[in-house]
N, C-alpha and C positions, 0 to 999 in steps of 0.2 A: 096427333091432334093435341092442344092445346086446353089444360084445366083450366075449363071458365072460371074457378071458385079462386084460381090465384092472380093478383094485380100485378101487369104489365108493367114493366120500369119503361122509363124511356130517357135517356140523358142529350140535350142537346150542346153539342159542342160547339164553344168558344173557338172563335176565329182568332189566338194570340199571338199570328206571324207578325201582326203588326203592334206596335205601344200607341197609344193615343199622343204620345208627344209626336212619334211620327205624323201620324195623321194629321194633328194641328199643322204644323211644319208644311205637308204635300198640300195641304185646302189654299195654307197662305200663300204659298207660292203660285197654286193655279187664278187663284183670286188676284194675285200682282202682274201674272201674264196677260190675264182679261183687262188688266186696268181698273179693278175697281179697287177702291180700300180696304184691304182685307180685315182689318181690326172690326170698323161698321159693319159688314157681311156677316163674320162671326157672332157679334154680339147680337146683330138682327136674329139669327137661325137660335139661337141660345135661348133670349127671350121669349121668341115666339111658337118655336119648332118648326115653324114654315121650310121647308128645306129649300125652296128658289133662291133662298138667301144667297145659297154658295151654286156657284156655278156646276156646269157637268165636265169641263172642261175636264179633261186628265183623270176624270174619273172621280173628281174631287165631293161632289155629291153625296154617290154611293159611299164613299170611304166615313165621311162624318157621317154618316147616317150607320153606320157600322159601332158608334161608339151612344151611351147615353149620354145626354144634354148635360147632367150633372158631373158625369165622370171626364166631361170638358173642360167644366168650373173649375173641378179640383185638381186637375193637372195645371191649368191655367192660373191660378190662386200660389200652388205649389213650386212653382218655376219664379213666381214673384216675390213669394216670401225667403228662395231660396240667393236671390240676387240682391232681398233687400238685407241681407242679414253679412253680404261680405260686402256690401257699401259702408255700414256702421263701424 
């Protein structure tokens, strides 16, 4: 039996088989199979959190909805700054 007097940990574990780069990558590609624009989809689901934005297609969906909205920006951001920097 279990001391009620002492507090239960509980850790819930990160899913990090995948990187968020991947994920943007698999969303964009399922969004380009469906025909739609992938860049407008993404930025629609970003701004708004709607997840209809991206299709179900390939699982593409569930996979960005695996990552947060913000942690999209900054991989996204970070991929721009990092291409703008060997153009200069």
């Amino acid at each position: 039996m279990k001391d009620v007097n002492q507090t239960q940990y509980f850790k819930v574990t990160s899913d990090n088989s995948i990187s968020v780069k991947e994920i943007i990558e698999l969303v964009y590609k399922a969004l380009s199979e469906k025909g739609y624009n992938p860049v407008n989809q993404i930025v629609g689901y970003i701004m708004s959190g709607d997840p209809t934005f991206i299709t179900s297609h390939n699982n593409a969906r569930s996979l960005i909805m695996k990552v947060e909205r913000d942690e999209l920006v900054e991989e996204l951001l970070r991929e721009y700054i990092k291409r703008k920097a060997w153009e200069d």
